[in-house]
VOKOL-759147 format. One record per residue (C-alpha): residue in one letter; x, y, z. Coordinates in steps of 0.02 Angstrom, whole numbers, plus 50000, padded with zeros to 5 digits. Example, Ala and Ser with C-alpha at 12.3 -4.5 7.8 and 13.67 -1.06 7.14 Angstrom:
<rs>
a506154977550390/s506844994750357/
</rs>
This chain:
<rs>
x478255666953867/x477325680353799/x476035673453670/x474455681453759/x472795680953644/x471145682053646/x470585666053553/x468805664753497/x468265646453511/x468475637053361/x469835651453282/x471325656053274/x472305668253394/x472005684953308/x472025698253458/x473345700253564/x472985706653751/x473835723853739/x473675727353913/x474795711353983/x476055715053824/x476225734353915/x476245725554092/x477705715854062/x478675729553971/x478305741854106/x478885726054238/x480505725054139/x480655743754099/x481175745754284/x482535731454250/x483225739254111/x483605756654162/x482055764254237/x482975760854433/x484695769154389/x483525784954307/x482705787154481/x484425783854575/x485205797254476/x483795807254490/x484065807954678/x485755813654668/x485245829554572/x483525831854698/x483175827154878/x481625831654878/x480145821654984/x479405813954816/x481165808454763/x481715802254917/x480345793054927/x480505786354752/x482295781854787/x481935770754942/x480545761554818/x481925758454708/x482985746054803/x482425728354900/x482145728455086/x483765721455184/x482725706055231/x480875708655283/x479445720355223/x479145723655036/x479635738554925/x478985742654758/x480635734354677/x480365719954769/x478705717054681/x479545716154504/x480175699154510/x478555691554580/x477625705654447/x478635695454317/x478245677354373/x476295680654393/x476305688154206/x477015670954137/x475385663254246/x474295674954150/x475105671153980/x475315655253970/x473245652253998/x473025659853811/x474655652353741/x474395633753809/x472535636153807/x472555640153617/x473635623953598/x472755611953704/x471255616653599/x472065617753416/x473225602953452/x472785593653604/x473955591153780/x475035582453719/x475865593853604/x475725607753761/x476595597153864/x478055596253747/x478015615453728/x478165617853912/x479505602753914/x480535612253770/x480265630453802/x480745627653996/x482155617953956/x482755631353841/x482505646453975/x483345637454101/x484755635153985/x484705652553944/x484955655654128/x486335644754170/x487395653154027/x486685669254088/x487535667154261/x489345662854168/x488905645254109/x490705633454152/x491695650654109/x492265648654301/x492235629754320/x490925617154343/x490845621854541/x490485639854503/x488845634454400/x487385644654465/x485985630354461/x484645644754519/x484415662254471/x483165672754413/x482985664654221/x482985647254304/x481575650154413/x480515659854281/x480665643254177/x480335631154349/x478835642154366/x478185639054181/x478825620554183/x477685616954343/x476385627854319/x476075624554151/x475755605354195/x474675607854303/x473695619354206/x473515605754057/x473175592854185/x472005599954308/x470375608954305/x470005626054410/x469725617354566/x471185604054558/x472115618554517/x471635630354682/x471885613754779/x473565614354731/x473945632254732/x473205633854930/x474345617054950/x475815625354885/x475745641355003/x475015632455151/x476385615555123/x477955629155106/x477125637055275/x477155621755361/x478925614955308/x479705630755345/x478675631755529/x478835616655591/x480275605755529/x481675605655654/x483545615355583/x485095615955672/x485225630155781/x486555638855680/x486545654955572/x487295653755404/x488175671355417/x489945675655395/x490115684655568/x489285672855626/x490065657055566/x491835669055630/x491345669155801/x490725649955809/x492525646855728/x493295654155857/x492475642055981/x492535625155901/x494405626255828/x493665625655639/x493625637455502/x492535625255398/x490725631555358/x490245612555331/x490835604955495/x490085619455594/x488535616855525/x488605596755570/x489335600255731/x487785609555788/x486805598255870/x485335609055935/x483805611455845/x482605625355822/x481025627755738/x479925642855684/x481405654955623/x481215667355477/x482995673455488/x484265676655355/x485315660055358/x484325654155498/x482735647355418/x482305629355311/x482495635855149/x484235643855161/x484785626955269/x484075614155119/x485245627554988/x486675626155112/x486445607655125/x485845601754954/x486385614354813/x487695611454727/x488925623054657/x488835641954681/x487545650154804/x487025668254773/x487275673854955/x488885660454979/x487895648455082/x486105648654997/x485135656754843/x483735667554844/x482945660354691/x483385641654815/x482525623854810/x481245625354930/x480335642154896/x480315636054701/x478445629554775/x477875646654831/x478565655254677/x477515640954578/x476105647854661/x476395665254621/x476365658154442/x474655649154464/x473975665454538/x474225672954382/x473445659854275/x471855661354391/x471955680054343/x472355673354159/x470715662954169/x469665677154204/x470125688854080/x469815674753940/x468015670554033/x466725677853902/x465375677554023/x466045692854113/x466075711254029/x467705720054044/x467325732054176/x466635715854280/x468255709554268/x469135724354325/x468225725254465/x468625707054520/x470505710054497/x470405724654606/x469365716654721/x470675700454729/x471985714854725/x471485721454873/x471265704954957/x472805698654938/x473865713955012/x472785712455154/x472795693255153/x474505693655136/x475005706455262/x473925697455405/x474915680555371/x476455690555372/x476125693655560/x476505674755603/x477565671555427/x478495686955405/x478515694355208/x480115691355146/x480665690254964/x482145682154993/x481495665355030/x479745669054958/x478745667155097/x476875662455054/x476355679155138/x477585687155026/x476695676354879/x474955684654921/x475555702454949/x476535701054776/x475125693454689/x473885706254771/x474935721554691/x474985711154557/x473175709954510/x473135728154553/x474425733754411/x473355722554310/x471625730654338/x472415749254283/x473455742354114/x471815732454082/x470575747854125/x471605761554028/x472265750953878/x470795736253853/x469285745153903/x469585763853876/x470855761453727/x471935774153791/x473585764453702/x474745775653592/x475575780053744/x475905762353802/x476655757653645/x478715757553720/x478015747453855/x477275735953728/x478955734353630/x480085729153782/x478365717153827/x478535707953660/x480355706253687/x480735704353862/x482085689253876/x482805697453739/x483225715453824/x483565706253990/x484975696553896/x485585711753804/x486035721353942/x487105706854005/x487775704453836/x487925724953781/x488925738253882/x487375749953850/x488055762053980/x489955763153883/x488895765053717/x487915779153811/x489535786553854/x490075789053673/x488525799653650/x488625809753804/x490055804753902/x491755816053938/x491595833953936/x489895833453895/x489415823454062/x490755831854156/x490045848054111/x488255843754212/x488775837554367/x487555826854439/x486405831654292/x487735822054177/x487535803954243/x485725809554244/x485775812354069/x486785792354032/x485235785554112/x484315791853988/x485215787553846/x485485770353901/x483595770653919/x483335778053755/x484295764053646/x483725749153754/x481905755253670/x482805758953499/x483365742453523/x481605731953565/x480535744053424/x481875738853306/x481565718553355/x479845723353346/x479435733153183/x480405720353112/x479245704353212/x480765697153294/x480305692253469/x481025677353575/x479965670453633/x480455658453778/
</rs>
């Protein structure tokens, strides 16, 4: 999902978007290495800075927001933004209907992709992971690219403000049994109804609550628990779950509003910086003021969450845009740009390739041992350094997948 162009009307796609190419590299660049550099790093220092940095690089137990819990959502709003050039330029070359059977295929084939990612049927049909991160990327394209080729701007606010404000609602008002899906929990409640069976507790509960935010105690986590199938990230529900797939669609459609203004020609380029810090800005606030009724939490993608993440999102935006679009300043964004074009790709690799045992050949053994701390240090690095090897190769040689 990463043909982003500027496409002059009536023309061909001949300028790509540099700045969103180097935004999603950077977003995976953190993914792929960039997190065990900084972890590693704080073994060797403890200083302020890299304490600091260290904390950033891990999510929040359940509420609040750190920077790597703005990677995902960094991620999904990107495929909003991209997919307003790439289905734009199709809708006008070769009409809807041939967009909607790009959306149809291309999600098909990333959810796919996601299913084997997860082990496909190597454990058994039950042990399937319907949902994960790949499989809610491609829900989020699926749904948000249909309603980009079927609605105009304001059908398409309409439904983003429906989205956040629906998943608000459900998740606030609809009655749940009064039970927390949590191992100790579940223990103790054992203990007092003469079953070890997750299933029959939960039926057996006959009280209801409403309003709760808590982990295993809240709509969405109840709906995995009661209507996903097969394996569940956290044993009784998924993250990546049924019922916060709408607020993660609006994440999506948040991007393709930001998508919409960087292809409006009637704004100058430092005019549409300005707006995108300006919505930025907006949404953090936005989003933390919700989050005092509707607590930010990733893990079930609260709508506050949604805004916050989008907010930081726009912000990211407005600097790769401002440095790399408007003051050319790009040489040094060009390894950003190479994991950008090929982003699937390097995320699959590093399922698929032990880059850390390769990185051991290199450096590992007496030369590691040698460096303390400094050693492991120095595997980040080289794990870092052929994961780019790797995506310049795919890309001097224009091999990207793009799904």
């Amino acid at each position: 999902m990463s043909d982003t162009e500027i496409t002059p009307p009536g023309k061909t796609a001949t300028q790509r978007l540099m700045s969103l190419d180097a935004l999603r590299g950077f977003d995976m660049f953190w993914i792929v290495g960039a997190e065990e550099i900084v972890h590693a790093l704080h073994k060797v220092s403890q200083t302020g800075v890299v304490n600091g940095m260290a904390a950033q690089m891990s999510h929040v137990k359940w509420e609040g927001v750190h920077f790597y819990d703005l990677i995902f959502p960094l991620f999904v709003f990107i495929v909003g933004v991209s997919l307003v050039f790439s289905l734009g330029r199709i809708v006008q070359e070769s009409g809807k209907l041939a967009a909607l059977k790009r959306i149809f295929w291309r999600g098909l084939l990333l959810y796919a992709i996601g299913v084997l990612y997860y082990g496909g049927f190597v454990h058994g049909v039950d042990r399937i992971r319907l949902m994960g991160v790949l499989q809610r990327m491609a829900l989020c394209y699926f749904f948000t690219g249909i309603i980009f080729c079927t609605f105009k701007l304001r059908g398409m606010i309409i439904t983003c403000v429906a989205l956040l404000l629906g998943y608000w609602a459900l998740m606030a008002w609809v009655p749940i049994r009064d039970i927390q899906l949590d191992k100790n929990n579940l223990e103790r409640l054992a203990q007092q109804m003469g079953t070890t069976n997750a299933v029959e507790l939960f039926y057996q509960t006959t009280h209801t609550v409403t309003g709760k935010y808590d982990p295993g105690l809240n709509l969405a986590n109840h709906i995995d628990f009661q209507y996903l199938p097969f394996r569940r990230w956290d044993t009784y529900y998924d993250p990546e779950g049924l019922l916060s797939t709408l607020s993660a669609v609006a994440t999506c459609l948040l991007g393709v509003f930001a998508g919409l203004l960087l292809r409006n020609k009637t704004f100058g380029q430092q005019e549409k910086v300005f707006w995108l810090l300006g919505a930025g800005v907006a949404g953090v606030l936005l989003g933390h003021l919700w989050g005092l009724q509707f607590p930010v939490i990733k893990k079930i993608w609260t709508s506050s969450y949604v805004l916050v993440a989008a907010g930081y999102s726009c912000l990211f935006l407005a600097v790769f845009y401002q440095i790399i679009d408007v003051w050319k300043f790009q040489k040094w964004s060009l390894p950003f740009v190479w994991i950008g074009m090929n982003p699937i790709t390097i995320y699959l690799a590093h399922n698929l390739i032990d880059f850390e045992t390769t990185a051991n050949r290199f450096v590992g053994g007496p030369i590691k041992g040698s460096l303390g701390n400094y050693g492991e240090l120095l595997v980040t690095f080289v794990v870092m350094a052929l994961s780019f090897l790797l995506v310049r190769f795919l890309y001097q040689r224009k091999i990207f997948l793009r799904v």
